[in-house]
TITIRO-746540 format. One record per residue (C-alpha): residue number from 0; x, y, z; residue in three letters. Coordinates in nm, 3 decimals. Layout:
<rs>
{r NUM, {X, Y, Z}, 'ALA'},
...
</rs>
This chain:
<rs>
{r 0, {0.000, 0.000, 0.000}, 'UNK'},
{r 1, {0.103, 0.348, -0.104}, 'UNK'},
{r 2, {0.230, 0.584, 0.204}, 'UNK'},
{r 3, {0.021, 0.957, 0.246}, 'UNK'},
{r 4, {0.094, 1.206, -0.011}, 'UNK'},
{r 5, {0.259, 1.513, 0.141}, 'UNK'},
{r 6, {0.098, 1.804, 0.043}, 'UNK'},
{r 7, {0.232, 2.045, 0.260}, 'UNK'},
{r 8, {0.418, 2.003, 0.605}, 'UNK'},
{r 9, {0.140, 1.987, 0.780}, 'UNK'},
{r 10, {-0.133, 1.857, 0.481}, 'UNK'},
{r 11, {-0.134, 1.519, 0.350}, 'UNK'},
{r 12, {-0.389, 1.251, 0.168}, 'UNK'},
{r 13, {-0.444, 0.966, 0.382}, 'UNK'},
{r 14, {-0.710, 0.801, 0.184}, 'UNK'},
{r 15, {-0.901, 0.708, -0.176}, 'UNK'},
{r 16, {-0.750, 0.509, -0.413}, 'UNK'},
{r 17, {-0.455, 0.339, -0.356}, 'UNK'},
{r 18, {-0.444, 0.395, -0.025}, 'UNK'},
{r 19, {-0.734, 0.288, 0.159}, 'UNK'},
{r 20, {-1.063, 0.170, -0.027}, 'UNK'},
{r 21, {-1.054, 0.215, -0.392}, 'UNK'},
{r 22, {-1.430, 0.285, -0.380}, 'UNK'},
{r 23, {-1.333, 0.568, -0.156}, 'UNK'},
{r 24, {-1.323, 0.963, -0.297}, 'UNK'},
{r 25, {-0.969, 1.161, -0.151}, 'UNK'},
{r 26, {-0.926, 1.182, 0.267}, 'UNK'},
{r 27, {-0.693, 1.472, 0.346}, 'UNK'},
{r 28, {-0.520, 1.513, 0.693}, 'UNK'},
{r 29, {-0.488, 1.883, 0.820}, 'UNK'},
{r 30, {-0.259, 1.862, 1.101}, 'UNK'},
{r 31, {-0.179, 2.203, 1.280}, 'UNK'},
{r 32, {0.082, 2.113, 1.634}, 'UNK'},
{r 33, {-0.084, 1.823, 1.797}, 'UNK'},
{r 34, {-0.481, 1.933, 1.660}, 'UNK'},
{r 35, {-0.622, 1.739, 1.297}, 'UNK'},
{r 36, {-0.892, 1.768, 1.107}, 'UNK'},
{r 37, {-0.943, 1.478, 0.844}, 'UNK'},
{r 38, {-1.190, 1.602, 0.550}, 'UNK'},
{r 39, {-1.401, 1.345, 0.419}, 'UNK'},
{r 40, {-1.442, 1.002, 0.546}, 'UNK'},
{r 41, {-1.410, 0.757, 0.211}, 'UNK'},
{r 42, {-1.672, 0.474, 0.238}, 'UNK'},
{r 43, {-1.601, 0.334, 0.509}, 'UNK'},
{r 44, {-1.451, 0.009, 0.389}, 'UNK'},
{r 45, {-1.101, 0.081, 0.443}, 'UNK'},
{r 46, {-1.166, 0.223, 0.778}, 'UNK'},
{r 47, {-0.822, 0.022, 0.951}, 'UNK'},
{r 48, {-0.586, 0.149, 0.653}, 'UNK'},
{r 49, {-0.710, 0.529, 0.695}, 'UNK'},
{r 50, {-0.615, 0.501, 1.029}, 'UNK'},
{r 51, {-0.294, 0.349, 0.955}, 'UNK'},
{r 52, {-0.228, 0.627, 0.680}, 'UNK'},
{r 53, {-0.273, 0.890, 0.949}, 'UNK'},
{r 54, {0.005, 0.744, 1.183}, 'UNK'},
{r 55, {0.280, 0.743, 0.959}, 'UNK'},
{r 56, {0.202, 1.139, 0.884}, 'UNK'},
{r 57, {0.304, 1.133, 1.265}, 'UNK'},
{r 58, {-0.036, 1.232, 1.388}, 'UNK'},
{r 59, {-0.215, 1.002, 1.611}, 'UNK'},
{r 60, {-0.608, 0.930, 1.586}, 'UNK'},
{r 61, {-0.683, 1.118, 1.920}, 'UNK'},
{r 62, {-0.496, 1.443, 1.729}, 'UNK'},
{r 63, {-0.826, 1.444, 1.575}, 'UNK'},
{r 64, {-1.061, 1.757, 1.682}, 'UNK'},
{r 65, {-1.298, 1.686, 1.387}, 'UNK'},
{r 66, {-1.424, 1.498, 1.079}, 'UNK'},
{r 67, {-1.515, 1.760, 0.802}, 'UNK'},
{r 68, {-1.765, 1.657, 0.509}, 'UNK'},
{r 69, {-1.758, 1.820, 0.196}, 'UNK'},
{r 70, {-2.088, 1.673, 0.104}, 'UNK'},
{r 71, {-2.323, 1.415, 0.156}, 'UNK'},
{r 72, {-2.199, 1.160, -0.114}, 'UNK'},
{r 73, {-2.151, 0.830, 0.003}, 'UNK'},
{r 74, {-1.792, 0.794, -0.141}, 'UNK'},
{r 75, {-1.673, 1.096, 0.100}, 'UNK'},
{r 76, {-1.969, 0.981, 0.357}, 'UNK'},
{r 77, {-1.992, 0.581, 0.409}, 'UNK'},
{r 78, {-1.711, 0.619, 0.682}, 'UNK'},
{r 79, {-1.789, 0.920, 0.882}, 'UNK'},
{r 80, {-2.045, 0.707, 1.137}, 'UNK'},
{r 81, {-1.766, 0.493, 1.193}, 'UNK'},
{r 82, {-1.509, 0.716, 1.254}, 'UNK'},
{r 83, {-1.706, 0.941, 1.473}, 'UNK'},
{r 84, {-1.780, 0.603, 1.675}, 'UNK'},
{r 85, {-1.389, 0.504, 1.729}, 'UNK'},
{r 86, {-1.252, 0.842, 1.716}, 'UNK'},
{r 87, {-1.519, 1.098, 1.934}, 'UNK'},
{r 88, {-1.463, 1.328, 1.650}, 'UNK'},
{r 89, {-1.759, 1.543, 1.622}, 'UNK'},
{r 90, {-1.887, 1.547, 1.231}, 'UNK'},
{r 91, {-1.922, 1.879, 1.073}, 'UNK'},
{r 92, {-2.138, 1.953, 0.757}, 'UNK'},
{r 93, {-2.376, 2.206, 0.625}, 'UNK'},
{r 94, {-2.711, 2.174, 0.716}, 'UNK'},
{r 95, {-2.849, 2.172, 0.336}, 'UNK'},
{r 96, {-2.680, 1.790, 0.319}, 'UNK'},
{r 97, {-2.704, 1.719, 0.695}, 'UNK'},
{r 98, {-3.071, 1.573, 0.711}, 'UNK'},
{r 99, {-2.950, 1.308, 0.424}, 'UNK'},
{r 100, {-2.640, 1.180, 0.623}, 'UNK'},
{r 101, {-2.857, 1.191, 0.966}, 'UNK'},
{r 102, {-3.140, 0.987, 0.807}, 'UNK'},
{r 103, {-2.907, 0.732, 0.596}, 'UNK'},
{r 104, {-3.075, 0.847, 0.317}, 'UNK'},
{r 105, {-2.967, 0.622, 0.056}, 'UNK'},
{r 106, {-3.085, 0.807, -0.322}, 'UNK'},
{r 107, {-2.977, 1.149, -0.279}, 'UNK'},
{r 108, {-2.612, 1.069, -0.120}, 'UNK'},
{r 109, {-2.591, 0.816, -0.374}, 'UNK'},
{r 110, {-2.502, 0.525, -0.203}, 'UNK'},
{r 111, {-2.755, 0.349, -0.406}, 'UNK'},
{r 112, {-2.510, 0.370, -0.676}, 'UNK'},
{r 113, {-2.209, 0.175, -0.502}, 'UNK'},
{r 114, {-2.487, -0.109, -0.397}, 'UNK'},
{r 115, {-2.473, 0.019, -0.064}, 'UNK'},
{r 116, {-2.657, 0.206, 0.243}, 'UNK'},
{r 117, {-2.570, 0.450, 0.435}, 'UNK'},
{r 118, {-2.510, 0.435, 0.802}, 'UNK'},
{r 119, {-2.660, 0.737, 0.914}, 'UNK'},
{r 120, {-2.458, 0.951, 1.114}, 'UNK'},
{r 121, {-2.539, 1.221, 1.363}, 'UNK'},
{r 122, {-2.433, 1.605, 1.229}, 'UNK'},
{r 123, {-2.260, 1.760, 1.527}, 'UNK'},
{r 124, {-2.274, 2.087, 1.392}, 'UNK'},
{r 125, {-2.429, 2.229, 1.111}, 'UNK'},
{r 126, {-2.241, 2.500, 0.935}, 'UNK'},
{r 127, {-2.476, 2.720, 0.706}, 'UNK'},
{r 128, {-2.461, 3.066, 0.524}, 'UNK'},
{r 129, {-2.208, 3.168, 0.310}, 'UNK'},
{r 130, {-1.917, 3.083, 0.511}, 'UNK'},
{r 131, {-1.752, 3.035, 0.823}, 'UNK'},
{r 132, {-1.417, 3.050, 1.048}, 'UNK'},
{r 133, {-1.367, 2.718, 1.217}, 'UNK'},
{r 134, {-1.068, 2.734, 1.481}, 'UNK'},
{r 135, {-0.847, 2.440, 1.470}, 'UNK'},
{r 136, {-0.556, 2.464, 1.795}, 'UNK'},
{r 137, {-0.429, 2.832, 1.717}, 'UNK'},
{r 138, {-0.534, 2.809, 1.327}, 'UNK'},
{r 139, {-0.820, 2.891, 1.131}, 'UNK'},
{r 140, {-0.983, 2.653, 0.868}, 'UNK'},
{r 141, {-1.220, 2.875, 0.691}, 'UNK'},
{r 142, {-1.549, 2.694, 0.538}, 'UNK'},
{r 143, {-1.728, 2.794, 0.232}, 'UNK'},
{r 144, {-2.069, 2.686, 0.115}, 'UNK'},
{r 145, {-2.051, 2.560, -0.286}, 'UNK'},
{r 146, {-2.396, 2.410, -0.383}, 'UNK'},
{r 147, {-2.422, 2.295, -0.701}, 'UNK'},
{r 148, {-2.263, 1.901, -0.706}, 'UNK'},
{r 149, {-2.520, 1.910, -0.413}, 'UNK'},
{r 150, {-2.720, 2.142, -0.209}, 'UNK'},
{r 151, {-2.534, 2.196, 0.125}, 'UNK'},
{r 152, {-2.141, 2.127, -0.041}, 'UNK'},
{r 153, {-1.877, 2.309, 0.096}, 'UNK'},
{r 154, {-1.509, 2.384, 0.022}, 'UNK'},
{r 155, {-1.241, 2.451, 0.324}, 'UNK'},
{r 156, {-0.938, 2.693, 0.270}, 'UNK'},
{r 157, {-0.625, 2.679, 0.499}, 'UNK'},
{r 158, {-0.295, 2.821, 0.468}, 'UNK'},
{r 159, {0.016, 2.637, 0.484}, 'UNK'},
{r 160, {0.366, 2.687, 0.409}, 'UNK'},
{r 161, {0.270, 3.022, 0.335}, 'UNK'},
{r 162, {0.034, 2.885, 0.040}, 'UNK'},
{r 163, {-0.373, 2.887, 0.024}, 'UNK'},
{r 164, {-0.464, 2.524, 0.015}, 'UNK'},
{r 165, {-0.843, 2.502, -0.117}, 'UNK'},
{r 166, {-0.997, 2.159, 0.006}, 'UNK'},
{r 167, {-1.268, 2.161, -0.279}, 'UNK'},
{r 168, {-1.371, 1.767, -0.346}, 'UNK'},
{r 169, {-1.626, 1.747, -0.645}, 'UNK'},
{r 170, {-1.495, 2.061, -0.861}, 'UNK'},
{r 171, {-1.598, 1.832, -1.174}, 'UNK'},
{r 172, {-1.927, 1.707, -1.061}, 'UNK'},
{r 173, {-2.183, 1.558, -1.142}, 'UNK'},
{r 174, {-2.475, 1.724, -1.171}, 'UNK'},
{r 175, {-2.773, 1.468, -1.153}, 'UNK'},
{r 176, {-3.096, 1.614, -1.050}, 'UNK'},
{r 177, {-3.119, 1.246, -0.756}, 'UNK'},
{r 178, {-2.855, 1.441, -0.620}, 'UNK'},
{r 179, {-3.022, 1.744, -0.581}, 'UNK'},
{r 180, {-2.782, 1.882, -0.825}, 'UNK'},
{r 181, {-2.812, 2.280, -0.936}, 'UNK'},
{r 182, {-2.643, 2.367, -1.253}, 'UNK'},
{r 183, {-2.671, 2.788, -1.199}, 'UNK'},
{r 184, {-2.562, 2.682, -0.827}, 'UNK'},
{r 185, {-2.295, 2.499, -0.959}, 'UNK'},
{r 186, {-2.178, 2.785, -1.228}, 'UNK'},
{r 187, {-2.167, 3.016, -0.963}, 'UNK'},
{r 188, {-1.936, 2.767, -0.710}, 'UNK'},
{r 189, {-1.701, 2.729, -0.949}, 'UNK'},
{r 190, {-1.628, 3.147, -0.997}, 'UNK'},
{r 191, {-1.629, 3.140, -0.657}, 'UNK'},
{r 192, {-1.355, 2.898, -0.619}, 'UNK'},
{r 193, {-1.170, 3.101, -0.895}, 'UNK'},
{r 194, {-1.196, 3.408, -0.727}, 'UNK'},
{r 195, {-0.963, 3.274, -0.465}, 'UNK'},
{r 196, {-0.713, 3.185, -0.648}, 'UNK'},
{r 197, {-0.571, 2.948, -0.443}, 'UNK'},
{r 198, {-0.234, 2.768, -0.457}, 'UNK'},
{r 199, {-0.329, 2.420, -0.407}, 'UNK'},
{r 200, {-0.638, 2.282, -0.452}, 'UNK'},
{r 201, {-0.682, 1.908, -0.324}, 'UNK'},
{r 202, {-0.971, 1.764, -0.558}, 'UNK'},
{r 203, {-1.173, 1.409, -0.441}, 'UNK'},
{r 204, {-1.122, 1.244, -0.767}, 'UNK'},
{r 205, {-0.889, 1.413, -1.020}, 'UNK'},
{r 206, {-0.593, 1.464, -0.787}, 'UNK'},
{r 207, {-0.372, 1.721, -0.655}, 'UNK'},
{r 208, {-0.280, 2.047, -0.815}, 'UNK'},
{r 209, {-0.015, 2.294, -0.762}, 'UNK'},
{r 210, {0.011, 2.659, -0.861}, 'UNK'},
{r 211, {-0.219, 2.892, -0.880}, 'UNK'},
{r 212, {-0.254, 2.896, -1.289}, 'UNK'},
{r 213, {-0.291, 2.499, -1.272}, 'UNK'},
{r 214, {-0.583, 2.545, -0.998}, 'UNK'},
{r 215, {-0.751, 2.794, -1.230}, 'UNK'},
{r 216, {-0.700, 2.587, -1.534}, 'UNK'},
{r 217, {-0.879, 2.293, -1.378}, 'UNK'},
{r 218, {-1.176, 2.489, -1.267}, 'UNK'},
{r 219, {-1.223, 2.662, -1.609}, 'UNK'},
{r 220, {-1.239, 2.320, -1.765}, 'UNK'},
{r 221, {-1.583, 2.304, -1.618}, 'UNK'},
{r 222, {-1.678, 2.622, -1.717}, 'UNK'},
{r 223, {-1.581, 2.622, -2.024}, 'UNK'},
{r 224, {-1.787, 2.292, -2.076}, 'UNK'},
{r 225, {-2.087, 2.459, -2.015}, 'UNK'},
{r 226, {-2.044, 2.744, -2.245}, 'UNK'},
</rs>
């Protein structure tokens, strides 16, 4: 099994494919002295090698403060009852997705679509509006709501290393109205991640990228297939 991906000093992937389930979507590992924060959970069915991908970053399971959930999707999703369960980690989501994770709803977060069902999971807190600061040790990880992909999707924004890292998991998609998706939502997400122009932007599916013109590039591609 592949070791994390260093992203940053204090940043890393710790899960999707290749290193945990290969069902899962990417799990990233923000760890600021002695607090974490992993965002996204993967599926939940390679629970024992997350957990094993966030030791050898040198952060331990109890460094965890909280889980953060991009969406409601059962590839970031399936995992986060059981990790709240072994780790105490409260779960943090907007409340536009929250009700579908909380009820195990099985259509809209699409578990349906891996043959599976969703454990529902309690929502510790429910982030809404436009954005919000979320304090992690002396640090801020700052939380931005994205609908579009779905209704309550959010992106987080950190800095590191003296770069913006943008935590934005679906950037490509898809919009599929059983997911609630929003295509002038969506439109709209995607300037707004633009507008940031962030240095590194950790994506769920497509991968890592680094510099601020290959972050933009990315994001236009989505654009530019609408036009």
């Amino acid at each position: 099994m592949s070791k994390p991906i260093t992203i940053t000093r204090e940043i890393f992937q710790v899960g999707g494919y290749g290193l945990t389930a290969p069902e899962d979507a990417a799990i990233y590992l923000i760890h600021f002295d002695g607090h974490a924060a992993l965002v996204d959970a993967g599926t939940g069915r390679g629970q024992a090698q997350l957990l094993d991908q966030v030791k050898k970053t040198g952060a331990r399971p109890e460094h965890i403060d909280f889980l953060l959930l991009t969406h409601c999707h059962y590839d970031h999703t399936g995992g986060a009852f059981g990790l709240r369960e072994k780790l105490g980690c409260p779960v943090i989501a907007h409340q536009l997705d929250a009700d579908f994770l909380e009820r195990g709803d099985h259509e809209v977060t699409a578990a349906s679509w891996y043959g599976a069902k969703l454990q529902p999971c309690p929502v510790d807190r429910r982030l809404s509006g436009a954005g919000q600061n979320l304090p992690l040790g002396e640090r801020t990880i700052t939380a931005l709501h994205i609908p579009g992909h779905s209704p309550g999707s959010l992106a987080f924004l950190v800095e590191s290393d003296n770069q913006s890292v943008l935590f934005a998991q679906d950037v490509h998609g898809p919009l599929d109205a059983r997911l609630l998706s929003n295509r002038g939502d969506y439109l709209a997400s995607l300037n707004r991640l633009l507008a940031l122009e962030a240095d590194i932007l950790c994506e769920g599916h497509y991968g890592i990228f680094r510099g601020k013109e290959a972050v933009a590039d990315f994001i236009r591609t989505f654009l530019d297939m609408d036009s």
